[in-house]
C-alpha positions in Angstrom: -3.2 -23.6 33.3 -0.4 -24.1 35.9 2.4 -22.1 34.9 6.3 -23.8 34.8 9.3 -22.1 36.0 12.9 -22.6 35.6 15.6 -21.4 38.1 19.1 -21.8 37.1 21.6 -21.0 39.7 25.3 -22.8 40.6 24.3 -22.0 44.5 22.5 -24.6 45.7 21.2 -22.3 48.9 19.8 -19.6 46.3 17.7 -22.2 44.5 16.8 -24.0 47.5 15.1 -20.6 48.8 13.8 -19.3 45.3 12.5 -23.1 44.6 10.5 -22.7 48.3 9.2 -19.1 47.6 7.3 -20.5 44.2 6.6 -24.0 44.6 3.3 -23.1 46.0 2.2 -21.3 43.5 3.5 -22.9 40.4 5.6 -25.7 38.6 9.7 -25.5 39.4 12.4 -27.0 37.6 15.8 -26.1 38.8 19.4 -26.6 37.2 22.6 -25.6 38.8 24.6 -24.8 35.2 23.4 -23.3 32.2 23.8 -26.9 30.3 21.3 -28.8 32.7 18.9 -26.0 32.3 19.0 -26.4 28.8 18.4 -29.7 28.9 15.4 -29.3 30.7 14.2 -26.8 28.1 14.8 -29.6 25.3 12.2 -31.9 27.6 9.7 -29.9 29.0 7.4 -26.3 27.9 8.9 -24.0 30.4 7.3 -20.5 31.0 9.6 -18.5 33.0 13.2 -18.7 33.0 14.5 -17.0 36.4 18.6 -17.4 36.0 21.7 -16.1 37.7 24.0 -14.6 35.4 27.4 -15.4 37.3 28.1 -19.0 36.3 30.5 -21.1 35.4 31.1 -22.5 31.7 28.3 -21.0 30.7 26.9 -17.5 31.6 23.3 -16.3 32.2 23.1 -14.2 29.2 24.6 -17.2 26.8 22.4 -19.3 28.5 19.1 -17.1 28.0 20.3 -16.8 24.4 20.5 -20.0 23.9 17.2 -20.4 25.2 15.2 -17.9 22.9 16.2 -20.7 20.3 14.8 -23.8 22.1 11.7 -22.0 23.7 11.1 -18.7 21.8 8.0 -17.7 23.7 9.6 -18.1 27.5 9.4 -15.3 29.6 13.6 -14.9 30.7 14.2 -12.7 33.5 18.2 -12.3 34.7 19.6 -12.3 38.5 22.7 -10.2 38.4 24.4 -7.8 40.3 24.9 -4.0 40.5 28.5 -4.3 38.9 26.8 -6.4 35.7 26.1 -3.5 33.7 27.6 -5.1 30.6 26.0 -8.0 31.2 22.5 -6.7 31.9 23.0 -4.8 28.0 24.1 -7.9 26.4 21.3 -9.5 28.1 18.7 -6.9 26.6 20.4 -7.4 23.0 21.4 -10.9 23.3 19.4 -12.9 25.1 15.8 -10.5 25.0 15.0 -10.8 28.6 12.0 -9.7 29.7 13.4 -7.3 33.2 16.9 -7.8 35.4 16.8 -7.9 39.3 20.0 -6.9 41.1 21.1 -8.6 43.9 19.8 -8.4 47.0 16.3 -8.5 45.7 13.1 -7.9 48.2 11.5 -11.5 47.7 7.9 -9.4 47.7 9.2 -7.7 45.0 10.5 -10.5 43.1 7.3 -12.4 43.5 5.8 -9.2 41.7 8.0 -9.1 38.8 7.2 -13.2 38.1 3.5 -12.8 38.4 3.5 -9.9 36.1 6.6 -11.3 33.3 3.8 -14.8 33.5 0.7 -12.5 32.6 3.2 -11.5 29.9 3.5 -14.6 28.9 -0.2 -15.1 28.9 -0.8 -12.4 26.7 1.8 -13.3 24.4 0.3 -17.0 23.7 -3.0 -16.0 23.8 -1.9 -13.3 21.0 -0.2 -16.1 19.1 -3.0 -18.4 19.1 -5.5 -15.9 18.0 -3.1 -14.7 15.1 -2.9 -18.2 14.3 -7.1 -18.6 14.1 -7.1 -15.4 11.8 -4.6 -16.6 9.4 -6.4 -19.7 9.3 -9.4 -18.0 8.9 -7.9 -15.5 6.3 -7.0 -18.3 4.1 -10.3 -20.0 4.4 -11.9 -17.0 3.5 -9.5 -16.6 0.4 -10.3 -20.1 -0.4 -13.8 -19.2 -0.5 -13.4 -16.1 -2.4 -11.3 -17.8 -5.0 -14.1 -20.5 -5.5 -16.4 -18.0 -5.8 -14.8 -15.8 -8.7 -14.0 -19.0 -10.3 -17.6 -20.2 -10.2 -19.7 -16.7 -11.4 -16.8 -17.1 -14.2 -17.8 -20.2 -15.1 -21.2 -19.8 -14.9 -20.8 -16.5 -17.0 -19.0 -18.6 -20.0 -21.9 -21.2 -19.6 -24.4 -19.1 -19.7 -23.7 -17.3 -22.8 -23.3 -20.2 -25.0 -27.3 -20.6 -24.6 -28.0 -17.3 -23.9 -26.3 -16.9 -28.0 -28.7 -19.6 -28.9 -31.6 -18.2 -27.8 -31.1 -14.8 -29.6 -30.1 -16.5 -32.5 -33.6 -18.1 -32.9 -35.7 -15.7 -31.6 -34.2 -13.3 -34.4 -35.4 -15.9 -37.0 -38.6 -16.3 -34.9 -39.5 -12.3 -35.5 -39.0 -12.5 -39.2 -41.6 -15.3 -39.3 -44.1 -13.8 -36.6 -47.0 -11.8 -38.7 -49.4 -10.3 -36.0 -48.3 -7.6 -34.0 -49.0 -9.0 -30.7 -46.8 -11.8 -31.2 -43.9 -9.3 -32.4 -44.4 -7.6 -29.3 -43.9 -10.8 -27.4 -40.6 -11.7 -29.0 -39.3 -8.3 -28.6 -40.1 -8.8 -24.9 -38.3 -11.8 -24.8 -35.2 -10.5 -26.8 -35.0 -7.5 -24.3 -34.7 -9.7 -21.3 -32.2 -11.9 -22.8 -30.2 -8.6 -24.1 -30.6 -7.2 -20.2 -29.1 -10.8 -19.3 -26.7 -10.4 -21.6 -25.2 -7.6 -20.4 -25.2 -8.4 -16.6 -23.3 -11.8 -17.6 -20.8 -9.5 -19.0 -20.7 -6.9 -16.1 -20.2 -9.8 -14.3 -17.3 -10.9 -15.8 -15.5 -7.6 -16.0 -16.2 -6.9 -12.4 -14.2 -10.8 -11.5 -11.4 -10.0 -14.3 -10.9 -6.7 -12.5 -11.1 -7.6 -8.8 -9.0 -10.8 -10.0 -6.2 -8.9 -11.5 -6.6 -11.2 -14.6 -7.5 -7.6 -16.4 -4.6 -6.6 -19.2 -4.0 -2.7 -19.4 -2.7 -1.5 -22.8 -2.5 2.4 -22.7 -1.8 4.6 -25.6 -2.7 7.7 -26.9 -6.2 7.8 -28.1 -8.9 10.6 -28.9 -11.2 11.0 -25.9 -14.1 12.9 -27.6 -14.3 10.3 -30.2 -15.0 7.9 -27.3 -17.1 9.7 -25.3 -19.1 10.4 -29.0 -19.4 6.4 -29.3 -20.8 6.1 -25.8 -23.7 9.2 -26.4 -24.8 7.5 -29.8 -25.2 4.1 -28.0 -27.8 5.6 -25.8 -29.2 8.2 -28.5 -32.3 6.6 -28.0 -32.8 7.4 -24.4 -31.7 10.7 -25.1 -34.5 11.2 -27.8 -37.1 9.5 -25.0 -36.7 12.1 -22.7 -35.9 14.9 -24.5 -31.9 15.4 -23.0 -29.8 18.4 -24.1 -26.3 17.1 -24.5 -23.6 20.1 -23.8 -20.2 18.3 -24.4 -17.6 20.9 -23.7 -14.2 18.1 -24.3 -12.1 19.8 -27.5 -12.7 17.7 -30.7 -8.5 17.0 -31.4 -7.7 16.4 -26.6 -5.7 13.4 -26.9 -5.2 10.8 -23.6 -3.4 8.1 -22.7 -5.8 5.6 -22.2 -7.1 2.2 -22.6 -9.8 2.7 -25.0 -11.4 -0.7 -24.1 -12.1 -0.1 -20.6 -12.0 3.3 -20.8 -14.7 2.9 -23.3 -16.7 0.2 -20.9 -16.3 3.2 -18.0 -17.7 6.0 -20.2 -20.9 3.9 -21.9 -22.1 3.5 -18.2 -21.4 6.7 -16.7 -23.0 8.7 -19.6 -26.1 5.6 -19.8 -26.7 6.2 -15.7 -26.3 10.3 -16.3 -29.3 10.1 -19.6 -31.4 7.4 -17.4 -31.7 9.1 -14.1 -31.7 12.7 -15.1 -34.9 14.6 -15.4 -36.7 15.3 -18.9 -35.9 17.8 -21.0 -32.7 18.4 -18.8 -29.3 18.9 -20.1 -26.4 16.8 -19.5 -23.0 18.5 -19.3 -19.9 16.4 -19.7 -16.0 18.5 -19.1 -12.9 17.9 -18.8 -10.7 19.7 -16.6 -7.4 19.4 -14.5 -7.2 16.2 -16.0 -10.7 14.9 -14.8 -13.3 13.7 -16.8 -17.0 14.9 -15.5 -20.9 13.9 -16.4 -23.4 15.7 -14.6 -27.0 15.4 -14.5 -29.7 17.0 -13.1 -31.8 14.8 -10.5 -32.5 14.4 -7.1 -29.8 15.0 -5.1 -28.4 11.6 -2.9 -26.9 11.1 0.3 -23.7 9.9 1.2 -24.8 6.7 2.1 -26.7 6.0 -1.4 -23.6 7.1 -3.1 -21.6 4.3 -1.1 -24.1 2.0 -1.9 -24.2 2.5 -5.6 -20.5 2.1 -5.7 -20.8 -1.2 -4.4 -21.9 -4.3 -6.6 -25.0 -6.2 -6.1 -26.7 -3.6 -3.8 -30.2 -4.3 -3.4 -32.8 -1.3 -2.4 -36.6 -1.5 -2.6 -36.2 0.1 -6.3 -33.6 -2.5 -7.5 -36.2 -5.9 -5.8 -38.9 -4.1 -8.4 -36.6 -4.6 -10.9 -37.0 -0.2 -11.9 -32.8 -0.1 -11.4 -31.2 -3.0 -12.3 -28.7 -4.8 -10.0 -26.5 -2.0 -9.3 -23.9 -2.7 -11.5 -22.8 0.2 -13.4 -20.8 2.1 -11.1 -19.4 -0.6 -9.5 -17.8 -2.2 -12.7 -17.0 1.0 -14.1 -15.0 1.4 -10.2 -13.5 -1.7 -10.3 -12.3 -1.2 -14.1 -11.0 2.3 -13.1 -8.9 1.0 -10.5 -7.4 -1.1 -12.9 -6.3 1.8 -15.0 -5.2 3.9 -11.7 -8.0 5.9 -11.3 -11.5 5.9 -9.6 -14.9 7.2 -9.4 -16.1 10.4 -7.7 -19.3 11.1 -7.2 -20.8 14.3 -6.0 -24.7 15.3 -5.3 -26.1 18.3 -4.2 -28.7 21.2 -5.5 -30.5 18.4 -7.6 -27.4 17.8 -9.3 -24.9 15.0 -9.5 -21.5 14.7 -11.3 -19.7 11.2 -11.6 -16.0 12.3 -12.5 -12.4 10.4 -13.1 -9.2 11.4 -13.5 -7.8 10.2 -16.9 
């Protein structure tokens, strides 16, 4: 790219010599008032503006302030002498010029300063142009992410409309089946539908919550009668492996809360703690300085595996032989926390692991 200058001078002999020291190396417009050299601004994209500041009608500094209007990104530099020093600040505040050279200046000098104020110019377009790829990227991105969310939506609400058929008739289907082999068959079928089921929904609570389409309505609720709800849903895993279940939460400790998601966070934090942790273990589930805890006994995991769990749809070797799910649980339950103002911590060490909240 062949870089333009402007020198704007009323003596004829100074533009003369500063047109001859440039012209080699670059583009030169010149202009003898600050009016013609804004007029050449209005015509043509200028790079440098190299003006005197001494002028009649119009000064430099008016002149270069001018000029940050017409051509914002122009690199303006100001001639001026030793006795300008009111000028030179008004030409910092005013006009934003880029440096001042005093008169005399060492033409090796000045050659300097206009090679290194173009580079600055360089810079500052090729920062704009790349600001200007990210935003368009950004939006392009947000496009995308918006047609995503609205898509797993909709295919969430489509899905369970059949999904609800489906149940519906194989629960008429297993009062009719006589021999056991065919019971067991439906019961398979129902349990993958249920498992579907419920990922649909984990699905849709992860989009409402990353959406901000999520409603939080706190009040004061009982938060051992929740955390009660959540153990007897999963009674029957506890029975399976033989779990001891030490809840040390006071009967009457009332929280403000949104017992909805609240509820959602607690049914999978306590179903991970009774599915991972090791038969005939105990669970122990506190709360202290206003932080919920669950801990299990298992093996203990590594930083990395606790980011990983945190984060939805995180495949491993275990989760692609469908033995733990599509890494869901946490990451809803994080997503829904967030909502609320809170957020998962997980620690694992000793062959223990405690997923805790503050509530």
């Amino acid at each position: 790219m062949e870089h333009t200058i402007l020198i704007v001078d009323d003596e004829k002999d100074i533009v003369d010599t500063l047109e001859r020291q440039f012209r080699k190396n670059y583009k030169v417009f010149t202009a003898s008032s600050g009016y013609d050299a804004l007029k050449i601004l209005n015509k043509h994209n200028i790079h440098l503006i190299l003006s005197d500041q001494r002028m009649p009608e119009m000064t430099g500094v008016q002149m270069l302030q001018k000029a940050q209007v017409v051509q914002p990104d122009s690199i303006r530099i100001l001639l001026t002498g030793y006795t300008d020093v009111d000028s030179v600040i008004a030409a910092i505040n005013e006009g934003q010029i880029y440096r001042y050279v005093t008169k005399p200046w060492d033409p090796t000098e000045l050659e300097i300063v206009v090679k290194r104020a173009l580079e600055a110019y360089d810079l500052k377009v090729d920062v704009k142009e790349k600001n200007k790829k990210l935003e368009s990227a950004y939006k392009e991105l947000k496009t995308l992410d918006e047609a995503k969310s609205h898509f797993m939506i909709l295919i969430g609400h489509e899905l369970k409309t059949p999904l609800t058929t489906i149940n519906s008739f194989l629960s008429l289907l297993k009062e009719e089946v006589k021999t056991p082999e065919h019971i067991k068959y439906v019961e398979r079928i129902l349990q993958g539908t249920n498992r579907l089921n419920e990922i649909i929904f984990d699905v849709l609570d992860l989009l409402s919550a990353e959406t901000g389409q999520l409603k939080i309505n706190k009040s004061e609720k009982n938060i051992f009668k929740a955390l009660n709800i959540a153990i007897n849903t999963h009674l029957a895993l506890v029975e399976k492996k033989k779990l001891k279940i030490d809840n040390k939460i006071k009967s009457d400790l009332k929280l403000q809360f949104d017992d909805v998601i609240i509820g959602k966070v607690l049914n999978k934090i306590i179903h991970n703690a009774f599915k991972f942790a090791q038969d005939n273990s105990t669970i122990e589930i506190s709360y202290s300085n206003s932080e919920i805890s669950v801990t299990n006994s298992g093996p203990t995991m590594s930083a990395a595996q606790i980011s990983k769990i945190l984060k939805p749809f995180t495949l491993d070797e275990n989760i692609m032989h469908h033995a733990q799910g599509m890494g869901l649980g946490l990451s809803v339950s994080q997503a829904l926390l967030k909502c609320h103002d809170s957020q998962i911590q997980i620690e694992s060490q000793n062959n223990k692991t405690t997923v805790s909240f503050r509530i």
